[in-house]
Kinemage of the C-alpha trace (Angstrom):
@kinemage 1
@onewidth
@group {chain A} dominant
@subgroup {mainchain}
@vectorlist {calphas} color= white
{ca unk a 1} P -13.817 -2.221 -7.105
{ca unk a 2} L -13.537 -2.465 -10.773
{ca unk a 3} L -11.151 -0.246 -12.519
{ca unk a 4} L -10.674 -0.097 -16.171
{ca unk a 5} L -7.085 -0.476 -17.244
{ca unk a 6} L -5.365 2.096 -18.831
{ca unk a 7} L -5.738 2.501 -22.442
{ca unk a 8} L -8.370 -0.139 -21.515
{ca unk a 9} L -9.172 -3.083 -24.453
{ca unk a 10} L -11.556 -4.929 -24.856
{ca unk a 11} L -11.919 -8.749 -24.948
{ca unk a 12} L -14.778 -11.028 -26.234
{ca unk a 13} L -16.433 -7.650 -25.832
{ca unk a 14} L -16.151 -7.429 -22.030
{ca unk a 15} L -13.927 -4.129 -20.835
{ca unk a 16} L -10.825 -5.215 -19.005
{ca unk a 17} L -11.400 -4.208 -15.656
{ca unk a 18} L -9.528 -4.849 -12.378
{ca unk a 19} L -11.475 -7.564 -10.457
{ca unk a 20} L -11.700 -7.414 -6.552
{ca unk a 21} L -9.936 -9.965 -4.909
{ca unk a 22} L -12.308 -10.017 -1.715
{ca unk a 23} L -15.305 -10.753 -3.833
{ca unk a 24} L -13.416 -13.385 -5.690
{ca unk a 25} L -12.205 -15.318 -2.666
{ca unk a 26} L -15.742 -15.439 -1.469
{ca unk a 27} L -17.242 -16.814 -4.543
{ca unk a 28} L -14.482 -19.024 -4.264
{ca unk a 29} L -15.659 -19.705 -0.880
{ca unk a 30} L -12.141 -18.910 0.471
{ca unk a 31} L -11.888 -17.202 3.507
{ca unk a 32} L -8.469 -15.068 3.657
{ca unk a 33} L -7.406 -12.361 5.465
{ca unk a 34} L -6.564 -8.945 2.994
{ca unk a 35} L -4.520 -6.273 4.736
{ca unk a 36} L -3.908 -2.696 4.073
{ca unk a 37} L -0.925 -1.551 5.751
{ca unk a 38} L -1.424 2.200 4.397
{ca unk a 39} L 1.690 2.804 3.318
{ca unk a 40} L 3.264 2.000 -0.442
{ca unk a 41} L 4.729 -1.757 -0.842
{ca unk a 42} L 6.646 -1.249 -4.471
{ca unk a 43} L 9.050 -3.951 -2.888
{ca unk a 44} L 9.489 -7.003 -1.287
{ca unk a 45} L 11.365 -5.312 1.720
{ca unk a 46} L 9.080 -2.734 2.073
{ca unk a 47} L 6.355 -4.981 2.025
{ca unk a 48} L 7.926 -6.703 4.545
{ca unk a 49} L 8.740 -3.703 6.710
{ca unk a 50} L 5.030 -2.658 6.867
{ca unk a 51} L 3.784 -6.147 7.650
{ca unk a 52} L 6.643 -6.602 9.997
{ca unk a 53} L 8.052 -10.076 8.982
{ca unk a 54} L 10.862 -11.422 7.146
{ca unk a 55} L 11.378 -11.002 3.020
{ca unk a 56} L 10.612 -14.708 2.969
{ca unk a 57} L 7.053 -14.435 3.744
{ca unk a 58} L 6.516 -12.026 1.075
{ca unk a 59} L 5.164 -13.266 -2.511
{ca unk a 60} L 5.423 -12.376 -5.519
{ca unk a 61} L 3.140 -13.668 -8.575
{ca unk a 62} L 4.961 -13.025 -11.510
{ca unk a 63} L 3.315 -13.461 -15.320
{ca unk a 64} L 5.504 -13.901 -18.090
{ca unk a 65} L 4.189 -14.557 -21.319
{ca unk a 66} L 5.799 -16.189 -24.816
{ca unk a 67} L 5.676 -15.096 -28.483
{ca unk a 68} L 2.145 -16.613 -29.376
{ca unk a 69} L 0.840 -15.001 -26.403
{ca unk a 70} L 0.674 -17.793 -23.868
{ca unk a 71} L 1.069 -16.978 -19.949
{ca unk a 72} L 2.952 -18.980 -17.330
{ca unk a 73} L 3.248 -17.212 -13.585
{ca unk a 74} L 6.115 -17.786 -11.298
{ca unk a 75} L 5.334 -17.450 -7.697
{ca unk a 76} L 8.398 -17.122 -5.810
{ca unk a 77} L 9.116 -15.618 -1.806
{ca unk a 78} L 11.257 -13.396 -0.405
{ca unk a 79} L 14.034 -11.394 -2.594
{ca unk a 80} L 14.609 -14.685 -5.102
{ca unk a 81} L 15.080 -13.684 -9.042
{ca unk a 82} L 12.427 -16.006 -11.024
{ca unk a 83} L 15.140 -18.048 -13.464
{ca unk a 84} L 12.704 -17.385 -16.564
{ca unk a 85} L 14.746 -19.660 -19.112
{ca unk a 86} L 13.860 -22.247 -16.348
{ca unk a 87} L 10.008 -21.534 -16.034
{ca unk a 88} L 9.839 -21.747 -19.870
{ca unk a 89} L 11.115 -25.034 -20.043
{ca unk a 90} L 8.751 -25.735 -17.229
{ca unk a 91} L 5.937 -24.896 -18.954
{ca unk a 92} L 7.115 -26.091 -22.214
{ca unk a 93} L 7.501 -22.540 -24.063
{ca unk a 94} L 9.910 -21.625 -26.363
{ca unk a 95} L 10.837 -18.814 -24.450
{ca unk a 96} L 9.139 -16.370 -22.094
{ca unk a 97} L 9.750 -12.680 -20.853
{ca unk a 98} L 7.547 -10.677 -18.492
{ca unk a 99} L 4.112 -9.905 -19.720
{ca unk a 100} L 3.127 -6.090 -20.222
{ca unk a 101} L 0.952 -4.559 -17.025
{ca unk a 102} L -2.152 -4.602 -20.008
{ca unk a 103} L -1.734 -8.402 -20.249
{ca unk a 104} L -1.280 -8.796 -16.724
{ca unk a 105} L -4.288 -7.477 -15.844
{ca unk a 106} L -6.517 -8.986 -18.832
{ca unk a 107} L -5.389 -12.070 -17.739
{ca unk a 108} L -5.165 -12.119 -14.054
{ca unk a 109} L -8.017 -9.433 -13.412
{ca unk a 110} L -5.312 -7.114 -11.502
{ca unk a 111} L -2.765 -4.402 -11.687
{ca unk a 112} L 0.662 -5.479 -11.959
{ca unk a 113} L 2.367 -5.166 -8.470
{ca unk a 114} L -0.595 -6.079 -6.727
{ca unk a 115} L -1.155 -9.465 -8.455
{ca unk a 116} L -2.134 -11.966 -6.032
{ca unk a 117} L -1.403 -15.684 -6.472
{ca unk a 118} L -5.103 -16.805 -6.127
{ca unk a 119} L -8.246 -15.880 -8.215
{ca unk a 120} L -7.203 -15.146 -11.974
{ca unk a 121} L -9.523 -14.249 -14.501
{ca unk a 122} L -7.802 -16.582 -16.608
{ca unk a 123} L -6.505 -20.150 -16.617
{ca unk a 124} L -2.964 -21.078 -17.343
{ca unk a 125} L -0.370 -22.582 -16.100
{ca unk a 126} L 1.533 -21.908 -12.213
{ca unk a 127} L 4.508 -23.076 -10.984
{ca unk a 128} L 5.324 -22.319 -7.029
{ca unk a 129} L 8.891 -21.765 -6.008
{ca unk a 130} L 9.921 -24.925 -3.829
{ca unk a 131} L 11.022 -22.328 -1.551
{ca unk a 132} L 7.517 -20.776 -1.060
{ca unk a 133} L 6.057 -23.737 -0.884
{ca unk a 134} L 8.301 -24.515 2.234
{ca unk a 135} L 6.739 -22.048 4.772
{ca unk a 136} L 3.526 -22.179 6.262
{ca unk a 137} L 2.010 -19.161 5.390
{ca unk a 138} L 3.015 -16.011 3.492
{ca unk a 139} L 1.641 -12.301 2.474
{ca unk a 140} L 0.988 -12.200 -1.628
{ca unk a 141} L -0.241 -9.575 -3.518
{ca unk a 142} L -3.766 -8.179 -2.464
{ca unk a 143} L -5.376 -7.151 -5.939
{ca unk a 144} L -4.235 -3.633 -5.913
{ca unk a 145} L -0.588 -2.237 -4.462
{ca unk a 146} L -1.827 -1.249 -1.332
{ca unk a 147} L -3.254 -4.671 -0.224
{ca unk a 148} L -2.009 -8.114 0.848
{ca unk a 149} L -3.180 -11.344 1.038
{ca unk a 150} L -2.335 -13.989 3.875
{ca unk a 151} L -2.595 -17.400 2.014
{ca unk a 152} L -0.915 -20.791 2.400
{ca unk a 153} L 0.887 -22.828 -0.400
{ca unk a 154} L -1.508 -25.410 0.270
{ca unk a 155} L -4.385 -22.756 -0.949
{ca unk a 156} L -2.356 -21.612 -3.927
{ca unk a 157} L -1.792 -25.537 -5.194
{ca unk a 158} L -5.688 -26.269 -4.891
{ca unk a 159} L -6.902 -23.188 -6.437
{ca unk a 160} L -4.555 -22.778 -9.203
{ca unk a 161} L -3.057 -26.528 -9.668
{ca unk a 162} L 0.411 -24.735 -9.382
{ca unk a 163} L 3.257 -27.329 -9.586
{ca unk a 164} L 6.205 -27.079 -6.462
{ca unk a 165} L 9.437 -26.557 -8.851
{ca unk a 166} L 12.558 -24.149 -8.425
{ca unk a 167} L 12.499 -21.519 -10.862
{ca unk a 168} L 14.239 -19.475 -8.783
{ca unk a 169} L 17.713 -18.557 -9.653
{ca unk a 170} L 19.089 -19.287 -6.638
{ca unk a 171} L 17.711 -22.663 -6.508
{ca unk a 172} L 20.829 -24.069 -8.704
């Protein structure tokens, strides 16, 4: 599906449209398991709810972004606050704050609150919550709201070269 975002730019003359995550994975030659629960997920409880497991196997991949316009995401489980003074130290920015739903989907190729952890558009940098990285296997954004994705932190470390770190809040 490719969707053109709202108010749509354009960069190095290509429209920014929403990628598909399905079509990603397989020309990443993952195979993963997407899920459409049909009913809205705007949360990480009610994400939860419809997939029927705890907060803690829920994801969230969260962009931020700094002055100049550099990105960092945070990918943290369950109902944990990303610490953002803490990312940005991580990733050696002066300072971040959460990157508009236009930049989120230039750079990651889908809508905010669907953003899965795998298959950006762009590089930059990841860090995965040491918390997330714990469990075995967890539901992340699906490319749109209405979809999930079953991945492993293993998965999410090889594809993106995310580093383990707490930038949760509730790490310290």
């Amino acid at each position: 599906m490719h969707r053109e975002a709202e108010g749509g730019g354009e960069r190095g003359g290509i429209r920014d449209a929403a990628l598909d995550l399905a079509t990603e994975l397989r020309r990443l030659g993952v195979e993963a398991k997407i899920a459409a629960p049909g009913v809205p997920m705007p949360t990480v409880d009610a994400a939860a709810a419809a997939m029927e497991v705890a907060p803690e196997r829920i994801l969230k991949s969260v962009l931020f972004q700094a002055a100049d316009g550099r990105c960092v995401m945070a990918i943290a489980s369950g109902r944990a606050r990303i610490d953002a003074k803490r990312l940005a130290t991580l990733a050696d920015l002066p300072r971040v704050r959460l990157a508009s739903p236009e930049v989120v989907l230039a750079m990651t190729g889908y809508p905010a609150g669907g953003t899965p952890p795998i298959g950006h558009r762009e590089r930059f940098p990841v860090f995965l919550d040491t918390r997330a990285a714990s469990i075995d296997w967890a539901w992340g954004g699906g490319g749109r709201e209405e979809l999930l994705l079953r991945v492993t932190p293993e998965l999410i470390v090889r594809l993106t070269g995310a580093r383990v770190e707490s930038v949760t809040m509730e790490n310290f």
